[in-house]
N, CA and C of each residue as an Amber inpcrd file, in Angstrom:
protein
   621
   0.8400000  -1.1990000   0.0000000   0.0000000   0.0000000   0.0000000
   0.8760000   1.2510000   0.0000000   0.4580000   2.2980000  -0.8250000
   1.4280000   3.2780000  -1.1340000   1.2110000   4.2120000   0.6330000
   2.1740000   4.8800000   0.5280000   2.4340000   5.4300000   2.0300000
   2.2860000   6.7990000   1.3890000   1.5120000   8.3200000   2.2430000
   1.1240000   9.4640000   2.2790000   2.5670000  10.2220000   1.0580000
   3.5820000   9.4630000   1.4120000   4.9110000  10.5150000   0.9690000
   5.1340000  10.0260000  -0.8400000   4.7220000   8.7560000  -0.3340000
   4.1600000   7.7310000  -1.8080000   3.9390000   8.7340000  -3.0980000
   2.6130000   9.2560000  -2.4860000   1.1010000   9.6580000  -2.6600000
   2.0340000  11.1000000  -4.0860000   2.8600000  11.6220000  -2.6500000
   3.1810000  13.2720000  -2.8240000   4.3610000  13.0620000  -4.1290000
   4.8430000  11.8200000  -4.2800000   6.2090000  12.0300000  -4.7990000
   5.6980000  11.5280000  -6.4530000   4.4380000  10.4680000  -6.4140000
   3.7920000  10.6020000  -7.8520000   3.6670000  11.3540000  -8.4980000
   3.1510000  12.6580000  -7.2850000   2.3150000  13.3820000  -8.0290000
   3.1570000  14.7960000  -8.4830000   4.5960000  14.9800000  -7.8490000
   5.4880000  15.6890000  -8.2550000   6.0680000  15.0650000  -9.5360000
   6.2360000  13.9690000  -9.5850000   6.8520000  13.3130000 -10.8610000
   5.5560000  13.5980000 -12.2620000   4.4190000  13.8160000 -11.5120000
   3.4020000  13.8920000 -12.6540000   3.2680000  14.7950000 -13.3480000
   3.6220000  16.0420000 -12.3460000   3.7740000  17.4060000 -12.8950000
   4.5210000  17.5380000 -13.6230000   6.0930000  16.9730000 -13.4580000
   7.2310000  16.8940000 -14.7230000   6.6460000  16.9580000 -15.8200000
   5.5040000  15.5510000 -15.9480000   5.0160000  15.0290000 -17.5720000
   4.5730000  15.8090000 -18.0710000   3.5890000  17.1110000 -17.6780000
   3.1320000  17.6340000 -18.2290000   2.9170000  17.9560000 -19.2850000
   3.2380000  17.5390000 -20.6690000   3.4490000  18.6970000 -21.7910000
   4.2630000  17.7950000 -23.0800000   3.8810000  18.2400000 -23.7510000
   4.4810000  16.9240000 -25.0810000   5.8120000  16.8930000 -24.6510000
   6.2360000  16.0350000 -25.0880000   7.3710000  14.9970000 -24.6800000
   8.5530000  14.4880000 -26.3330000   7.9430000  14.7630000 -27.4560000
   8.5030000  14.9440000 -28.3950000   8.2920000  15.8490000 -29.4260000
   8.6760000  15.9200000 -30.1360000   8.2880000  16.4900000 -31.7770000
   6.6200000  16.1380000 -32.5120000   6.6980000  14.7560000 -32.4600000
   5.7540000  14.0770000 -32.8880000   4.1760000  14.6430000 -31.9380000
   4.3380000  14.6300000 -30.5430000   3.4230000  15.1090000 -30.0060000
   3.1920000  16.2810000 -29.7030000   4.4530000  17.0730000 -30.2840000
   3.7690000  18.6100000 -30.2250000   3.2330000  18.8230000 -30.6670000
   3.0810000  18.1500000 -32.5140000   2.7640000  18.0740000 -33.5720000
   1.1030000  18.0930000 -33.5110000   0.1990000  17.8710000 -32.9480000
  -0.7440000  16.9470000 -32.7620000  -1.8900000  18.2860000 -32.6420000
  -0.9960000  19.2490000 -32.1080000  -2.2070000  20.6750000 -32.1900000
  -2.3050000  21.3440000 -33.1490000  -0.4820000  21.4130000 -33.8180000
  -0.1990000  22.3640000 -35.2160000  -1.4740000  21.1540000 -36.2600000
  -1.7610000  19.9880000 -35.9710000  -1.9790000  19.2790000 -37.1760000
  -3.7490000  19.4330000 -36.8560000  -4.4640000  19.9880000 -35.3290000
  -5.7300000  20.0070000 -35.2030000  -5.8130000  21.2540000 -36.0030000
  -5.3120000  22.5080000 -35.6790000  -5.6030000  24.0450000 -36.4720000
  -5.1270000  23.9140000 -37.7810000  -4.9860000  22.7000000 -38.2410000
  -4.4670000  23.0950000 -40.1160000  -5.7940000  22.9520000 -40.4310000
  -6.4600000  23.6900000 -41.8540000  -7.6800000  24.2150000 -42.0810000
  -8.1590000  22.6840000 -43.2860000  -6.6990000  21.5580000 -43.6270000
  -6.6470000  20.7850000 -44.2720000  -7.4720000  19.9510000 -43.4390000
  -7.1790000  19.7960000 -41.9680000  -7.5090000  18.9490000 -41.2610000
  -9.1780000  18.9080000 -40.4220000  -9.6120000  19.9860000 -40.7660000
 -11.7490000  20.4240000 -40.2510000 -11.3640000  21.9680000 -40.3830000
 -13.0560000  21.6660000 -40.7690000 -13.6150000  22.6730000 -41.4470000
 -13.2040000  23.9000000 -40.5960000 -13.3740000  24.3780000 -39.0320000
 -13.2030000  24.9410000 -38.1650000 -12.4830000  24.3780000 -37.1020000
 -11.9350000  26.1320000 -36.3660000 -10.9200000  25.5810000 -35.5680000
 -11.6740000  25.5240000 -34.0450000 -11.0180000  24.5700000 -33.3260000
 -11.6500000  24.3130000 -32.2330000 -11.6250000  25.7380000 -31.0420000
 -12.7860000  25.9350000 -30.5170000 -13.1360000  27.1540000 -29.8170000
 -12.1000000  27.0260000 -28.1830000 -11.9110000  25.8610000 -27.8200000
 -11.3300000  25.8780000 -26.6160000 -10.0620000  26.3460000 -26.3340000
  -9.9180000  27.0640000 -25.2860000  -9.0340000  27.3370000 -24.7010000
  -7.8640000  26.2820000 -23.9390000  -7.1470000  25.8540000 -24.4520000
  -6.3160000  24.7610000 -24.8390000  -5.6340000  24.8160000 -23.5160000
  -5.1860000  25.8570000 -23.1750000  -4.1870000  26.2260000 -21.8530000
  -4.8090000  26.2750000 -20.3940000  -6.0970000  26.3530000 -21.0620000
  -6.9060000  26.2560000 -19.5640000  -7.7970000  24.9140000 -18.7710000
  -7.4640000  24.2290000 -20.0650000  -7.9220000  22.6320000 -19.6780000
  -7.3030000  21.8130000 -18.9860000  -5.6430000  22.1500000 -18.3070000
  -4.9960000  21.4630000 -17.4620000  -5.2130000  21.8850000 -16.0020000
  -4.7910000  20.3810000 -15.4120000  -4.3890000  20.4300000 -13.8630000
  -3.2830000  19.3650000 -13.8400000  -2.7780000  19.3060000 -12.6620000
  -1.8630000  18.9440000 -12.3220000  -1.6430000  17.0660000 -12.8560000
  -0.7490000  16.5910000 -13.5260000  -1.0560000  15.5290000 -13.5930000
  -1.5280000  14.9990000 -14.8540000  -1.9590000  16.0410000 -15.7580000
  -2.7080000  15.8310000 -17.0040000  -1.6460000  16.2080000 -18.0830000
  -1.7980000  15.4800000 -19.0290000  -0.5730000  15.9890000 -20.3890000
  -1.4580000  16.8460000 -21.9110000  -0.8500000  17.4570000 -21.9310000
  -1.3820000  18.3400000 -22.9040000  -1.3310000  17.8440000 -24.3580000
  -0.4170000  16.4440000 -24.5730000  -0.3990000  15.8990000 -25.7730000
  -1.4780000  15.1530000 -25.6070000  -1.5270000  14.7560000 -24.5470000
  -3.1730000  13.5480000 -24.9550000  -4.1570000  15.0120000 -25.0210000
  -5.0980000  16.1260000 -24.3310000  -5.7280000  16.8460000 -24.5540000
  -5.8470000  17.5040000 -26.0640000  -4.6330000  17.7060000 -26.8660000
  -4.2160000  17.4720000 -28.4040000  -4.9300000  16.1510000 -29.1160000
  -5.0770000  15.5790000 -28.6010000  -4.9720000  14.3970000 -29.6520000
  -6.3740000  14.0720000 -29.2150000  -6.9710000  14.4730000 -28.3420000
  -8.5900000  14.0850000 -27.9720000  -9.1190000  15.1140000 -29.3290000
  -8.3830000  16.2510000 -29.3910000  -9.1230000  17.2450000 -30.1530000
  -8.9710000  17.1270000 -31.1090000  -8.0870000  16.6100000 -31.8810000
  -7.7690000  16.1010000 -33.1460000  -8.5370000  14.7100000 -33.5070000
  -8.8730000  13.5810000 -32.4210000 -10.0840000  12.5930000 -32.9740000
 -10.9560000  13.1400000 -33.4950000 -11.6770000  14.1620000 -32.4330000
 -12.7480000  14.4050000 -32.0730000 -13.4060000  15.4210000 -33.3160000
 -12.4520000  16.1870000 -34.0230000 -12.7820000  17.2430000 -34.8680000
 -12.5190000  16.6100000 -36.5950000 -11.4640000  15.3140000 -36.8970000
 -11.4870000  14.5210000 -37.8750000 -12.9800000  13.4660000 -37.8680000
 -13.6010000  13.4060000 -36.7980000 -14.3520000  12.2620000 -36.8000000
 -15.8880000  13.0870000 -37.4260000 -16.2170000  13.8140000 -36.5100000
 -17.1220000  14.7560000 -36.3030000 -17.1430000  16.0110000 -37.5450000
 -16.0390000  16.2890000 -37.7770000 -15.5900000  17.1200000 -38.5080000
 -16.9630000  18.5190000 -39.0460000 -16.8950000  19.3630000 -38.0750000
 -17.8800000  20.4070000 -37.7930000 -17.9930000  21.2660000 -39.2560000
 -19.0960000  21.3560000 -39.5040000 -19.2190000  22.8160000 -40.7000000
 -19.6680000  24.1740000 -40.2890000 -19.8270000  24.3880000 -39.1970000
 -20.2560000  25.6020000 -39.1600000 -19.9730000  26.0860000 -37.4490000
 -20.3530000  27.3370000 -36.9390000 -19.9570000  27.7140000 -35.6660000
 -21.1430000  26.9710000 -34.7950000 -22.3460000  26.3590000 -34.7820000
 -23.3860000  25.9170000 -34.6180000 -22.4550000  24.1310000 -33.9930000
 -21.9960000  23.7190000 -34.7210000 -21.6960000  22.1470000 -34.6480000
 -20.1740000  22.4280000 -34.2100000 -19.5030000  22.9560000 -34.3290000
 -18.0630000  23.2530000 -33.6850000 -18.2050000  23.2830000 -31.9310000
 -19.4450000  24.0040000 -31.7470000 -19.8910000  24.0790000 -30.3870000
 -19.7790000  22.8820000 -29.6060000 -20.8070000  22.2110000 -30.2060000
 -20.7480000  20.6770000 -29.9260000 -19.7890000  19.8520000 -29.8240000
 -19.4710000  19.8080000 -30.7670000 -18.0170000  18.8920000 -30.9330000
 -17.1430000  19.8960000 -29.7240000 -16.8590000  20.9400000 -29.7110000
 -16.1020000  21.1650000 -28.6030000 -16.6450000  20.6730000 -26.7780000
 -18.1370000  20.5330000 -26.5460000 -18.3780000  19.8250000 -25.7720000
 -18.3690000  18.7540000 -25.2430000 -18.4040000  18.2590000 -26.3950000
 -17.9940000  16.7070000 -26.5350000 -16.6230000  16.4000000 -25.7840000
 -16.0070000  17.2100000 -26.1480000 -14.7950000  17.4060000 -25.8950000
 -14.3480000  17.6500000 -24.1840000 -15.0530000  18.4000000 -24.2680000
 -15.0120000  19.4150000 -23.1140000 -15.1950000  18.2850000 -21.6640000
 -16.4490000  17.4120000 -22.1260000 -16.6810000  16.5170000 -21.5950000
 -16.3740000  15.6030000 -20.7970000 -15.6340000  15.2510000 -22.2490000
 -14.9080000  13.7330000 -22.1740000 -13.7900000  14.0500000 -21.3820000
 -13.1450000  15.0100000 -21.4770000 -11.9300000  15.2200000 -21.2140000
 -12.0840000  15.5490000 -18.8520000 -13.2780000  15.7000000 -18.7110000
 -13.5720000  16.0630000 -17.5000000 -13.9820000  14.7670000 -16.7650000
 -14.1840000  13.8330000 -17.7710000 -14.6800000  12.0040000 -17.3080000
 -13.2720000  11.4490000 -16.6910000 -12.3370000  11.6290000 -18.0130000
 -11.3540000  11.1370000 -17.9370000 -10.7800000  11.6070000 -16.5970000
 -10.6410000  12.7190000 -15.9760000 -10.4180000  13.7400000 -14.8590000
 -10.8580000  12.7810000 -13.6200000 -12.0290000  12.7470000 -13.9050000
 -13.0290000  12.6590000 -12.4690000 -12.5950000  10.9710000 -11.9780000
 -12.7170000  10.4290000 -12.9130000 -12.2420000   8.6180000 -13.2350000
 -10.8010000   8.7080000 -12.2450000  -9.9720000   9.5920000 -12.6760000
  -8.2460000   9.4630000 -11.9810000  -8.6030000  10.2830000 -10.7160000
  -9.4790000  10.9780000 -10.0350000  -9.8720000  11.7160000  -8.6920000
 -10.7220000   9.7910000  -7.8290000 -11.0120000   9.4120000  -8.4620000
 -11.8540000   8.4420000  -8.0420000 -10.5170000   7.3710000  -7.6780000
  -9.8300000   7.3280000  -8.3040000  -8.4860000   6.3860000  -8.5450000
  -7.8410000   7.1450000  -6.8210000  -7.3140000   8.0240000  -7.0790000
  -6.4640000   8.9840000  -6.4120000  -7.6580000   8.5130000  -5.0090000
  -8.7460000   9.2470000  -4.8960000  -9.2580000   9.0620000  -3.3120000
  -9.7370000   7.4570000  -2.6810000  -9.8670000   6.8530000  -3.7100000
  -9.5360000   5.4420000  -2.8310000  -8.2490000   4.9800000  -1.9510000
  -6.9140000   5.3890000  -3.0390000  -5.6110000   5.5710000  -2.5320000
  -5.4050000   6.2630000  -1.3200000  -6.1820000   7.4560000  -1.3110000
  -5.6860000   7.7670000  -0.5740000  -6.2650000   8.0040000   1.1270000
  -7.8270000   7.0720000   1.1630000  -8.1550000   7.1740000   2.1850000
  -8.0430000   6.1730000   2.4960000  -7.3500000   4.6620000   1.5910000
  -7.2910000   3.5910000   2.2280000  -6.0410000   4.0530000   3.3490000
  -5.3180000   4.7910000   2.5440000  -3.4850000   5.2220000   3.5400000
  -4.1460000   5.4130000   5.0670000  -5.2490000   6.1780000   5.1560000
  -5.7870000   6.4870000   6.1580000  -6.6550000   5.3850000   7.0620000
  -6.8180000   4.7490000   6.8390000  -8.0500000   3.1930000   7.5200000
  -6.8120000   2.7250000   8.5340000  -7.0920000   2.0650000   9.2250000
  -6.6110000   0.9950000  10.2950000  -5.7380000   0.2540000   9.4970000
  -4.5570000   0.1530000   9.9010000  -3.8170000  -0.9170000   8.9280000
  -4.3790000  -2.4380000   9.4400000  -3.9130000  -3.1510000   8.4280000
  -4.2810000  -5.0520000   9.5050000  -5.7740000  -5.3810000   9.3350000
  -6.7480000  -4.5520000   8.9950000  -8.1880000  -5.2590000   9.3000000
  -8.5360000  -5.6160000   8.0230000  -8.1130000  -5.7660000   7.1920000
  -8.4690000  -6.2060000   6.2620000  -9.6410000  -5.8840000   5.7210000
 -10.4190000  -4.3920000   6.0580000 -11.6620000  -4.1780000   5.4740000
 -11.0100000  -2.5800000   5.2830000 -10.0810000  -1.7660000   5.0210000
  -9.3740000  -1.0690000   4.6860000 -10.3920000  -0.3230000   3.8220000
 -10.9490000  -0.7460000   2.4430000 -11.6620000  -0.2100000   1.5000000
 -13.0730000   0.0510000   2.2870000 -13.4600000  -0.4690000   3.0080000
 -14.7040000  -0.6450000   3.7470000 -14.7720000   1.1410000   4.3080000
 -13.4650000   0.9060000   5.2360000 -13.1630000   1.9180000   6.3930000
 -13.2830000   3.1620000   5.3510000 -12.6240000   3.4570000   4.3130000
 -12.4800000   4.6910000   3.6850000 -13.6280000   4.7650000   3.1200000
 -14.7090000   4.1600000   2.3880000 -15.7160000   4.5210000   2.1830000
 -16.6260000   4.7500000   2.8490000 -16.5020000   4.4490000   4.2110000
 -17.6500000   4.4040000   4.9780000 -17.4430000   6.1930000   5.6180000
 -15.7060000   6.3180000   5.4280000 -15.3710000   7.7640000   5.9990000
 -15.5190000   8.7680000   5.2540000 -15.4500000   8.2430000   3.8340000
 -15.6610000   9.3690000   3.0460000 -17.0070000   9.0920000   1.8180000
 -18.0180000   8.3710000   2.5560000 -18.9220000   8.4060000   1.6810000
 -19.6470000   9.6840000   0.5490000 -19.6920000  11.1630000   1.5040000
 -19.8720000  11.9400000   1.2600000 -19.4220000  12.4770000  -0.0180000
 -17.8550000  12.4120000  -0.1080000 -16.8370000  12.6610000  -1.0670000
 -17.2300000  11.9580000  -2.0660000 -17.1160000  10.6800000  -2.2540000
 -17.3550000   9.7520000  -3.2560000 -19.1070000  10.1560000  -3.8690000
 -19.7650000  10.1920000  -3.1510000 -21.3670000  10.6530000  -3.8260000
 -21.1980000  12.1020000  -4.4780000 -20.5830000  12.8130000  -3.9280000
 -20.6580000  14.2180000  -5.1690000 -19.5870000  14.0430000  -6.2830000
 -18.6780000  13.2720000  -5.9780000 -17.8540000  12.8570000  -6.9390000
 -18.9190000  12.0860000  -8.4390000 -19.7940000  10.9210000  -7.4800000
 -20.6050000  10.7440000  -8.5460000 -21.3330000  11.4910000  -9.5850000
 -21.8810000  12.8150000  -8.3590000 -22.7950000  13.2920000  -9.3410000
 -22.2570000  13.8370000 -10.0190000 -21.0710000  14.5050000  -9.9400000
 -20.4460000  15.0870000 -11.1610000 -19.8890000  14.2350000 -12.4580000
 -19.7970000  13.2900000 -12.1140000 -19.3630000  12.1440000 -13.3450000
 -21.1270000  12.2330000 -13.8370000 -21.5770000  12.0640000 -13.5110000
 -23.4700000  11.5750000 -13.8970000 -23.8240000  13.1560000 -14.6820000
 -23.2230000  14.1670000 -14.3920000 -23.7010000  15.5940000 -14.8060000
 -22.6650000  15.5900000 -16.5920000 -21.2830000  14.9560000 -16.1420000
 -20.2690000  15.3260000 -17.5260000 -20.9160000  13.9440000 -18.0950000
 -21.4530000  13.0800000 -17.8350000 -21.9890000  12.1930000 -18.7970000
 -23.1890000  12.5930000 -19.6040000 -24.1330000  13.3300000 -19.1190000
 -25.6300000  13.7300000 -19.7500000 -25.0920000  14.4910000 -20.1120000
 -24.1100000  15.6390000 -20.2060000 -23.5780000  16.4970000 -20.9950000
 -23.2180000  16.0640000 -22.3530000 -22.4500000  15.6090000 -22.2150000
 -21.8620000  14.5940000 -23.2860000 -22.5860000  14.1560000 -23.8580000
 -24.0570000  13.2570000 -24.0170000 -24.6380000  12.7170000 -24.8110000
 -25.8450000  13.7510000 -25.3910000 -26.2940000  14.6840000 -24.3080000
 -26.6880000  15.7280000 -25.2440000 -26.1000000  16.3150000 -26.3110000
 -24.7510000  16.6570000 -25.8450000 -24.1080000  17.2370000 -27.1140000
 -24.1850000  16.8440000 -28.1920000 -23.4550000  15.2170000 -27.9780000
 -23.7410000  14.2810000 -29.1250000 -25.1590000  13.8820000 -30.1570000
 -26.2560000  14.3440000 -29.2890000 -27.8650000  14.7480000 -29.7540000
 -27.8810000  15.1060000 -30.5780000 -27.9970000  16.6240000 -29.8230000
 -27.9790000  17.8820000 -31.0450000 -26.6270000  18.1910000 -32.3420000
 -25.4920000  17.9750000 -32.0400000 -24.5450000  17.3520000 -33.0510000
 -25.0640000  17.1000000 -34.2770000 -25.4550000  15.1980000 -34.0990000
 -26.2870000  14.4820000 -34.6480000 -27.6740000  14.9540000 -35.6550000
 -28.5390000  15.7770000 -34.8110000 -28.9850000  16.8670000 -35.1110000
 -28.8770000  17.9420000 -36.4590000 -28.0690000  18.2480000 -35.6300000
 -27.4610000  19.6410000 -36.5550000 -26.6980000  18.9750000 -38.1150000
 -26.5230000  18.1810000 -38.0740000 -25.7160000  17.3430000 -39.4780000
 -26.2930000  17.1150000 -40.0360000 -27.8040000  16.7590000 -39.9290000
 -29.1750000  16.0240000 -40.7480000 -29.5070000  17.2000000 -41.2920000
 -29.3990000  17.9900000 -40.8510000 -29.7860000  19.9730000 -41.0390000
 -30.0840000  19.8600000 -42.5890000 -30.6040000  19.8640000 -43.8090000
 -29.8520000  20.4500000 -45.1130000 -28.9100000  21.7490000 -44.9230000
 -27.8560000  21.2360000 -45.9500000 -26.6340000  22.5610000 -46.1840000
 -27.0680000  23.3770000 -47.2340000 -26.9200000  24.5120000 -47.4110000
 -27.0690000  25.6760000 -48.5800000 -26.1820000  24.6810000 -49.6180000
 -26.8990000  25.0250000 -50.9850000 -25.8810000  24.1580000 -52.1770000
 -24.9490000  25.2270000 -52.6920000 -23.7980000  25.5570000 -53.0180000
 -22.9670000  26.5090000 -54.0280000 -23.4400000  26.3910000 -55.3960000
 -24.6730000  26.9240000 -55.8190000 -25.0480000  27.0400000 -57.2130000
 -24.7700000  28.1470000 -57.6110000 -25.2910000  28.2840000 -59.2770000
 -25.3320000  29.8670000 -59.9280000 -26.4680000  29.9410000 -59.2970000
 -26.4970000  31.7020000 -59.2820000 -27.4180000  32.3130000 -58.9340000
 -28.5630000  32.0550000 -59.7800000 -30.1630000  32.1430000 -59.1990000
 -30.6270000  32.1410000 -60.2680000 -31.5780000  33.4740000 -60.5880000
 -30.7150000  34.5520000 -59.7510000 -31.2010000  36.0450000 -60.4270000
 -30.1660000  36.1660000 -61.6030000 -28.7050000  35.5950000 -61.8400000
 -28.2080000  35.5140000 -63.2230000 -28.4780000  34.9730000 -64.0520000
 -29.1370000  33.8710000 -63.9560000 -29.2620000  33.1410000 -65.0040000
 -30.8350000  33.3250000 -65.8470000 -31.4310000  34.5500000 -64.5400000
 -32.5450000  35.4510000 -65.1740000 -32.2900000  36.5110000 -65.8710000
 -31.2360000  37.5350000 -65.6080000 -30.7510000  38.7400000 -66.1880000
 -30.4070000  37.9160000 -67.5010000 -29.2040000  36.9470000 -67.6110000
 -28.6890000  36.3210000 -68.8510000 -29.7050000  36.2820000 -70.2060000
 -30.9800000  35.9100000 -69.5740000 -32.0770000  34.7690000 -70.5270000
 -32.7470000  36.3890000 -70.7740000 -32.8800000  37.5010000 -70.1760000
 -33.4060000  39.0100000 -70.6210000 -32.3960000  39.8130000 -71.6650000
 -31.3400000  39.6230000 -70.9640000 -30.1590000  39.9310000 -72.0760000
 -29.9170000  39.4090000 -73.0840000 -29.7450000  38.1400000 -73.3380000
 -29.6800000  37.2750000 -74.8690000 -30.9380000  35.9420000 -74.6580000
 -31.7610000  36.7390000 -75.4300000 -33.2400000  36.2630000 -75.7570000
 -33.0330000  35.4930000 -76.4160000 -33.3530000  33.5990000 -76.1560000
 -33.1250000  32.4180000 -77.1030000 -34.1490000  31.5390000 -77.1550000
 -35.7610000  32.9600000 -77.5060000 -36.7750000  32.3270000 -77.4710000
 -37.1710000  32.8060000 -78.4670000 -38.1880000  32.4900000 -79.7270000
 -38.5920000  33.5840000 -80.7600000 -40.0250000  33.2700000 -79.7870000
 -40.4090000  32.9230000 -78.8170000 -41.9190000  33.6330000 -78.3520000
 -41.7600000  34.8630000 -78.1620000 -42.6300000  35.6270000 -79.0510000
 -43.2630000  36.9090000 -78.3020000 -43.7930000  37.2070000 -76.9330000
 -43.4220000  38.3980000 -76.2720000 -43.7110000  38.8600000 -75.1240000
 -44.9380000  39.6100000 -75.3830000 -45.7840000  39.5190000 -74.2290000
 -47.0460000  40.1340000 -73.4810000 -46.5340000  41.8440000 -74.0710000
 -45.2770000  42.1870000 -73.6530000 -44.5420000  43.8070000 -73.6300000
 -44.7950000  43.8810000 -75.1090000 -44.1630000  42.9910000 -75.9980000
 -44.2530000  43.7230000 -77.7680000 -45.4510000  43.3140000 -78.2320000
 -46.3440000  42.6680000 -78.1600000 -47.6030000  42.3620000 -78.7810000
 -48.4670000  43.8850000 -78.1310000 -48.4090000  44.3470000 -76.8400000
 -48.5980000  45.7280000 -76.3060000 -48.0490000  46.8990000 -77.4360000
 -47.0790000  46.6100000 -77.7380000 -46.3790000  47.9580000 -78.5830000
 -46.6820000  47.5050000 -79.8930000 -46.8940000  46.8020000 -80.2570000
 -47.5020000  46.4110000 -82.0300000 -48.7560000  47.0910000 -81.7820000
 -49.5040000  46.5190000 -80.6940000 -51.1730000  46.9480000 -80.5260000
 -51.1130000  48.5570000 -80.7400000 -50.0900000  49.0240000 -79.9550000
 -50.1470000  50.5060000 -80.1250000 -50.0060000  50.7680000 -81.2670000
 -48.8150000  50.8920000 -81.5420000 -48.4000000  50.9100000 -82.9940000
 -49.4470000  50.9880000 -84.1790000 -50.0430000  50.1180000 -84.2340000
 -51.2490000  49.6040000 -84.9910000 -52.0210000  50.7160000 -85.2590000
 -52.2630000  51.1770000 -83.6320000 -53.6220000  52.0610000 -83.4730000
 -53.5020000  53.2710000 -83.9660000 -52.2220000  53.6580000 -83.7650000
 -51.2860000  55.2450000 -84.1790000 -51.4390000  55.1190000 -85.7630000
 -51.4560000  53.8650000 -86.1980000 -51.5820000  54.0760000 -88.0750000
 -52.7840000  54.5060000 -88.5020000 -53.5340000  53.4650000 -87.7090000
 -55.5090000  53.3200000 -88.3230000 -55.5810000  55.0110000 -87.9190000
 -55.5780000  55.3010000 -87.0050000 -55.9870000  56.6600000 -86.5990000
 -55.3700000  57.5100000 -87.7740000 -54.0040000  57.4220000 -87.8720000
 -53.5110000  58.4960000 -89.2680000 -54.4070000  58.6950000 -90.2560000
 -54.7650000  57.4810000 -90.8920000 -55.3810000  57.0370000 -91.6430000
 -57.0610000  57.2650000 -92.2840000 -57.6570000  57.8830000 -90.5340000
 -58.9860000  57.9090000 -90.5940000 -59.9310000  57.3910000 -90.4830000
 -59.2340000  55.8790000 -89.5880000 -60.2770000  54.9160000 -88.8550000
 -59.9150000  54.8120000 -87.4340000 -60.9340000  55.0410000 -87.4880000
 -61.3970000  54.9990000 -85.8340000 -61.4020000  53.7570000 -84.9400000
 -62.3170000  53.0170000 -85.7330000 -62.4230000  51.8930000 -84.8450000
 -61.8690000  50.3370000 -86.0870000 -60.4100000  50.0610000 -85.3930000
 -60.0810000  48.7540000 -85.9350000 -61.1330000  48.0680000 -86.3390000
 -62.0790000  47.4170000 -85.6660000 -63.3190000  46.5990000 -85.8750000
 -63.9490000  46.5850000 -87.6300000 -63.2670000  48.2850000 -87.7870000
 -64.5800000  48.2310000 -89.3230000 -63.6630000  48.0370000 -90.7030000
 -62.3020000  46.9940000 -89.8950000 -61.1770000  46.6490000 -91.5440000
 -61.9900000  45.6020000 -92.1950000
C-alpha cells in the first residue's frame, strides 16, 4: 500500500510530464488548427484545460479525434463537438480523482483489518457521492451534445449554385426564345392604333 509521501512524490513526478514529450506530439495541435484537417478551428481554450497531472499531448490528440471524426461545418456544430470534448476530457479527470481518493483514504483506515476499503468509504462516503454526481452531470452532458450534433448534421446545407437572379438577367439579355412577349404584342397593338388613326379609322373593328 502506497504510504502518504508515496502519494506526494507521484504526483510531483506527474507534474514533470506535463506537456508533449517529443516532436511528434507537439505536432498533434499544429496538425488540429491546419484548415486541411476540419472545417473549423476548435473554440477551446487549450491552456486552460490542465491540472496537475494531465498531459497536454493527450488533450491534443482528444481534439484532433474528435474534430477529424465529427468534422464540424459551421460555428453551430463546432460548439458541440467542442463539448464533446469538453466533456470527455472532465470524465477522464473525475475517473483518476476516483483512482487517487480510494488511494488515498485507504493510507488512512486501520492498517491489519483487512476491510481497509470498507473503512475509507464508509469515511468518506460523502466525497465519493458528489464525486458521482459530477461524473453523472459530464456524462448527460456529453450525450446531449452528441444529440444535437447528430442533429445539426441532418440539417440540409445551402448548395454553391449559380445564382438564379443571373441566369434570369442572362435569358433578358440574350433572348433564345422567338416567343413573343405580353410587352411587344402591347407595342404592335399601339403601334397599330397610331396608323388606323392616321389614316382615318377609328375603330379597328370596321377593316
Amino acid at each position: 500500500m502506497s504510504t502518504l509521501k508515496q502519494i506526494e512524490a507521484n504526483r510531483l513526478s506527474a507534474q514533470k510530464s506535463t506537456g508533449p514529450r517529443s516532436a511528434e506530439g507537439s505536432g498533434v495541435g499544429d496538425r488540429l488548427l491546419s484548415p486541411a484537417k476540419s472545417a473549423l478551428k476548435s473554440g477551446l481554450d487549450a491552456e486552460s484545460q490542465f491540472v496537475l497531472g494531465e498531459s497536454r499531448e493527450e488533450f491534443a490528440q482528444l481534439q484532433a479525434e474528435c474534430y477529424d471524426h465529427h468534422k464540424p461545418r459551421n460555428p453551430e456544430e463546432r460548439f458541440q463537438v467542442d463539448s464533446l470534448i469538453r466533456n470527455e476530457w472532465f470524465l477522464r479527470r473525475f475517473f483518476r480523482v476516483e483512482a487517487h481518493l480510494w488511494e488515498y483514504h485507504t493510507t488512512l483506515a486501520e492498517r491489519g483489518t483487512g476491510v481497509e476499503l470498507g473503512e475509507a468509504f464508509t469515511k468518506a462516503s460523502p466525497i465519493f457521492m458528489r464525486l458521482e454526481r459530477r461524473i453523472r452531470a459530464a456524462e448527460k452532458a456529453h450525450k446531449e451534445a452528441k444529440a444535437e450534433l447528430e442533429r445539426l448534421q441532418q440539417l440540409p446545407q445551402p448548395k454553391e449554385t449559380t445564382s438564379q437572379i443571373d441566369k434570369l438577367g442572362s435569358f433578358l439579355t440574350h433572348p433564345e426564345s422567338d416567343a413573343i412577349s405580353d410587352l411587344e404584342i402591347a407595342r404592335m397593338d399601339l403601334l397599330l392604333r397610331e396608323k388606323l388613326a392616321k389614316s382615318g379609322i377609328v375603330d379597328p373593328s370596321a377593316l
